[in-house]
C-alpha angles and dihedrals in degrees: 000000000000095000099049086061094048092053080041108058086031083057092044091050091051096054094052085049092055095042098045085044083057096051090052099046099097115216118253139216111256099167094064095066087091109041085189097060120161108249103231091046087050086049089059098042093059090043095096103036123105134235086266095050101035087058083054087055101046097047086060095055088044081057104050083046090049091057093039087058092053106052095046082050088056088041093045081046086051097046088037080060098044082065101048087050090054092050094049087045097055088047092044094061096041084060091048098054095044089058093052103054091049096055092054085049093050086047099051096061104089095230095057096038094097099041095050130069115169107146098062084062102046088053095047082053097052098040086055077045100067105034085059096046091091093055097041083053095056095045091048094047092040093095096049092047098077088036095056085042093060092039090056101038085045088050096042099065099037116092107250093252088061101064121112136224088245099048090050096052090044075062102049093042083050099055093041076054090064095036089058086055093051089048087049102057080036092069095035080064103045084048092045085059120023120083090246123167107248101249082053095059094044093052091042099052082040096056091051094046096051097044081058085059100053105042083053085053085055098050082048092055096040084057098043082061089051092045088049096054086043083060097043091053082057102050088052101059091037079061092061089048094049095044092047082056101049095051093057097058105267119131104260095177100103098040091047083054101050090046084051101049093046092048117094145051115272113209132203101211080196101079111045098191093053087049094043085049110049091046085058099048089049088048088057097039121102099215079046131035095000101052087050091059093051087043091050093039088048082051101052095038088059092049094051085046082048106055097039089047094055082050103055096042081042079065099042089047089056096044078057103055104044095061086075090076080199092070117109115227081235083063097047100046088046094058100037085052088047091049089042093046097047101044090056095048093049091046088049086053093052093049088049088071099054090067088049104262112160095232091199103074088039088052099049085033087064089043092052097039083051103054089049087046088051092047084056102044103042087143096054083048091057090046083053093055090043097058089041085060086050096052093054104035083045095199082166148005146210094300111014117126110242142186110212144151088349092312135115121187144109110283106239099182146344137200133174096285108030138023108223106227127201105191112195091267092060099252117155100226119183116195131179127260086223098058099042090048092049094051131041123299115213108189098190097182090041088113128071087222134028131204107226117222122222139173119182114174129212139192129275092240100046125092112275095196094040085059091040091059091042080056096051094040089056092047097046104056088035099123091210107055126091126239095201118084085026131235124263129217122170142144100274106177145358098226125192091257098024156017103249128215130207113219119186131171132161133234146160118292100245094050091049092114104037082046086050089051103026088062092034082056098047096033088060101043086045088049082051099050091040111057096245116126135216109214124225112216097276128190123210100215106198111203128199130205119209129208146227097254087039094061089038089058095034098249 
């Protein structure tokens, strides 16, 4: 039993070691092993961390960008110095030479020849010169040797397709390196033994020194681009971290502002060739220009796509619709507009993210900016509802004659927010939604048939049934009117001038009005050749004399 207890609590010690061993084994960044992940490969390591490991993670890649920034900040010192070298040097020779050439003028004159002696001294300088130029080679050149070490190396053991724009033109700037040393102890030599005038010889190992300078400034530069799409590559993949984190709760705010801070080229408008050259080398670069251009080209593609495929499902939605033959033209055009619309705006969305665009805060930004916009414009919302209910409820149509907020036309067209009215004068009328859908809506053409009303008087002494025949037979061999439903002629009313007849027939929609003239016309020619009168509204005005007596009496 003893010994049970013993395995036991030995079990039970090794466990508390293990697990005491596991709190304190601190979690360590795995993703950072290659810098040059793929992305999306990046996007599925960091899937399954959590905030705490994911931190760990980040932290590393803020690390390896860290270092990448500073080195490109003590590349971008020493080519900053490389130009002020350059600077000093030009000035220095053009001192040089003035003073040389004052000095020969000085000795010429006959007065000053014994006391001068210039050219003794300009030799001894360029003899000193030339036994130093070796070494003031070597210390020029010594930047761009570790430099040129790192871009062949790099190059070396990349496959030839890999090679990018920026690591071919840090080889090229490193053999015209070596071509400007040779150029130099090529003229320290030529100097050494030509018979030269002094100022020649300075300008001439000047000129060499500083185009030394100046090809080591432009390796630096070309390796200040690498360096920067190195960065940028960098900054991408420190961006996936940052956003996995923060969509798993952790406080990205200071992480998004040091990766913004860092981001960018920083130009010195000073000096023209490093700017022109850096632009360049951006413009070139495939983490810069040119990932602009397939970013821009992608944008633009998608919008194209975008636009020709709204168009085409605009078609098919139409096609769609109008095989309901109850669907209004208002409806169709409403939902081909809506398919169109949407499927542009989703496609612009998407090619915004191709240039990057975080679609998140666009999208809540609208949301927000709509629901301020809505709070503004509560009227043009009504009229929006208002044409919605229209839609639906379809009282007319493109075309259709209506009578509506005191006003009487064709509708031409109709959107969300206003109906387009052509009265019979030719007058352009736009009405609110809003308006139309809160008064009466008359659509007089909304039937395929109308019944015209007439009434036509005659006069209390003429024939009734005599006027009511001439009706009937009018009527009757008019060509435009229906007999189905059938006409109607009575005795309507007995006026104060005249006894009034109804008469109704029906026609077509569109003859209404030559039926309604056409029968006014005939009804009243036939009431002339036949005898029978139309009264016009008549008094009888009774008048009294009165008389002498009458007035006499009062009355």
């Amino acid at each position: 039993m003893s010994v049970q207890r013993m395995v036991l609590t030995l079990c039970l010690a090794l466990m508390a070691v293990t697990w005491a061993g596991a709190e304190e084994t601190e979690y360590q960044a795995v993703t950072t092993a290659d810098p040059e992940i793929v992305i999306g490969d990046l996007e599925l390591l960091v899937r399954p961390l959590r905030q705490s490991e994911l931190v760990v993670e980040l932290e590393a890649w803020l690390g390896l960008l860290q270092a990448k920034v500073q080195e490109i900040s003590l590349a971008e010192i020493e080519m900053r110095k490389k130009g002020r070298d350059i600077s000093e040097k030009k000035e220095d020779i053009k001192e040089q030479i003035k003073e040389i050439k004052k000095e020969d003028s000085q000795a010429a004159a006959p007065e000053k020849a014994a006391t001068t002696a210039p050219a003794a001294e300009a030799e001894q300088a360029i003899a000193q010169e030339l036994e130093t130029i070796a070494e003031k080679t070597e210390e020029i050149a010594e930047v761009a040797e570790d430099v040129a070490q790192t871009a062949v190396a790099d190059i070396n053991t990349a496959d030839e397709d890999e090679v990018r724009a920026s690591e071919k033109d840090l080889l090229e700037k490193t053999e015209e390196v070596e071509e400007a040393k040779e150029k130099l102890k090529q003229a320290a030599a030529e100097v050494g033994q030509a018979e030269m005038k002094l100022d020649e010889k300075v300008k001439k190992i000047g000129e060499a020194e500083i185009e030394l300078h100046t090809k080591v400034k432009e390796q630096l530069l070309a390796h200040i681009n690498r360096l920067r799409e190195e960065q940028t590559a960098l900054v991408d993949r420190t961006r996936v971290v940052i956003a996995a984190l923060e969509d798993k709760g952790g406080d990205v705010t200071e992480y998004n502002q040091y990766v913004t801070a860092i981001s960018g080229i920083q130009i010195d408008v000073s000096d023209i060739s490093a700017t022109r050259a850096i632009i360049l080398g951006w413009l070139k670069s495939p983490e810069g220009g040119l990932r602009w251009a397939k970013s821009i080209g992608a944008f633009i593609l998608i919008v194209i796509a975008a636009k020709i495929l709204s168009v085409l499902l605009g078609r098919v939605t139409r096609r769609a619709v109008e095989m309901n033959k109850k669907s209004s033209d208002l409806l169709k055009d409403f939902l081909v507009n809506i398919v169109r619309k949407a499927v542009f705006i989703v496609g612009f969305v998407v090619a915004l993210g191709m240039l990057g665009v975080d679609i998140g805060p666009l999208v809540g930004g609208i949301a927000a900016l709509g629901f301020i916009i809505g709070f503004a414009l509560q009227g043009t919302l009504g009229n929006f509802a208002a044409g919605l209910m229209i839609l639906m409820h379809r009282p007319y149509d493109v075309g259709d004659v209506v009578q509506t907020s005191g006003i009487t036309g064709f509708v031409q067209s109709m959107n969300l927010n206003t109906t387009t009215i052509k009265t019979f004068d030719n007058q352009i009328v736009v009405v609110p939604n809003g308006s139309i859908w809160g008064d009466n809506i008359t659509n007089v053409t909304g039937s395929d048939t109308r019944r015209v009303d007439m009434v036509f008087g005659i006069s209390y002494s003429d024939d009734m049934a005599k006027a009511q025949a001439i009706m009937e037979d009018i009527l009757k061999t008019h060509p435009l009117i229906l007999d189905d439903p059938a006409y109607n002629v009575k005795v309507h009313e007995l006026a104060d001038s005249s006894v009034n007849f109804v008469c109704r027939p029906w026609t077509k929609t569109s003859d209404y009005w030559t039926v309604y003239w056409d029968v006014t016309r005939t009804v009243k020619e036939r009431f002339d050749a036949e005898g029978v009168s139309i009264p016009f509204p008549q008094r009888d005005v009774h008048l009294f004399t009165e008389t002498g007596s009458d007035a006499a009496t009062g009355k």
